[in-house]
C-alpha positions as CSV (number, residue, x, y, z in Angstrom):
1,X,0.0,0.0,0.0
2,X,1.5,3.6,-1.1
3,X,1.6,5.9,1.4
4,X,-0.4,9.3,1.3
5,X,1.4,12.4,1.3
6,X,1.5,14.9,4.1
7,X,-0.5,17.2,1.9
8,X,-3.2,14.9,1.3
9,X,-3.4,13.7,5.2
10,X,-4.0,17.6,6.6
11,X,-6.4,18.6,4.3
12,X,-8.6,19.4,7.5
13,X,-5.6,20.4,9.5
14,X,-5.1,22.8,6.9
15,X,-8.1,24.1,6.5
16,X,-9.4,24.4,10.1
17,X,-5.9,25.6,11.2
18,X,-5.4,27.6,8.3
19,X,-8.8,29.7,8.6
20,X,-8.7,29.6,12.2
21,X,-5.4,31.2,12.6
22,X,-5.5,33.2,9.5
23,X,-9.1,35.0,10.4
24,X,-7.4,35.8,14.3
25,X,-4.4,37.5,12.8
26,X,-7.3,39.6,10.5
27,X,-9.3,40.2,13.3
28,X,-6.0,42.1,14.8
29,X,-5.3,43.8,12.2
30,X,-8.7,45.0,12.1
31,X,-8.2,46.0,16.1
32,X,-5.4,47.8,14.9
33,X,-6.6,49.7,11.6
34,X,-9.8,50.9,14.2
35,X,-7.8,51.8,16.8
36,X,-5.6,54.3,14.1
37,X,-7.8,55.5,11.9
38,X,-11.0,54.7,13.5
39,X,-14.3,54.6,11.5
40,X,-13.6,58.0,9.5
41,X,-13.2,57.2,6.2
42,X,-16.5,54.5,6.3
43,X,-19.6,56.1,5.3
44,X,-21.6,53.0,7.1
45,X,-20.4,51.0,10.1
46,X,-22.2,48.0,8.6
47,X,-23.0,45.2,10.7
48,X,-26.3,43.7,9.5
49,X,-27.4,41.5,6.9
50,X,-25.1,41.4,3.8
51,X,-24.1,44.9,4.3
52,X,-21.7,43.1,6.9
53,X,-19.4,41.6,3.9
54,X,-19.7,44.4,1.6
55,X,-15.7,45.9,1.7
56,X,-17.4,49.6,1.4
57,X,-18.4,49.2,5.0
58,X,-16.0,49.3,8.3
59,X,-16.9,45.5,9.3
60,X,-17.1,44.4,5.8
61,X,-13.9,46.0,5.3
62,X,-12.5,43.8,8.4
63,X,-14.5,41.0,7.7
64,X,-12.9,40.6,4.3
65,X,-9.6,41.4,5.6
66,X,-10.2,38.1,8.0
67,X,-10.9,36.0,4.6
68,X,-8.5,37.2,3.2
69,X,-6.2,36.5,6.0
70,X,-7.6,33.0,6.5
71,X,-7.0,31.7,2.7
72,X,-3.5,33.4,2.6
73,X,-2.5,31.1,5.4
74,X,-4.0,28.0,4.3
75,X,-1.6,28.7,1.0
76,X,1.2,29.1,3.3
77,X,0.7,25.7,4.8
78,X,-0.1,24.0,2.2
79,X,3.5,25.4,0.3
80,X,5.4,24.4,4.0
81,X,3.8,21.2,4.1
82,X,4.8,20.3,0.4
83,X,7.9,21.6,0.6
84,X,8.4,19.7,4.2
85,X,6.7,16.1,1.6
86,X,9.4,17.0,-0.9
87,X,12.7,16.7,1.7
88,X,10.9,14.3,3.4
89,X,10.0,11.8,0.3
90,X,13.5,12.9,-1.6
């Protein structure tokens, strides 16, 4: 029987980690942006209904900024953990 790769056996690890860790750090750095420049430049503070995704919007703004965060960090892991297959398998 072959064995799997480490890519293919943290799929979930990936993405649960990934996200998890990913959407903290935007959640900081949308701590941080408010605690700069506040909500000034936001016409709409926007926290209900789909309003609360749309980037125009403060929390849409920081809510995209934790996606965004999230999906960057699964890519990291996931070019770590083939890169750690690839010395390991060599």
């Amino acid at each position: 029987m072959a064995k799997k790769s480490i890519l293919s056996r943290s799929f979930w690890l990936i993405v649960v980690a990934g996200m998890t860790t990913g959407m903290g750090n935007g959640s900081v750095f949308g701590a941080a942006m408010m605690c700069l420049l506040g909500r000034g430049p936001f016409a709409s503070w926007g926290g209900e209904g789909a309003t609360a995704y749309n980037p125009a919007t403060f929390t849409g703004f920081i809510d995209m900024a934790m996606i965004v965060f999230g999906i960057m960090f699964c890519a990291i892991l996931v070019i770590g953990l083939s890169k750690h297959d690839a010395i390991e398998n060599a």
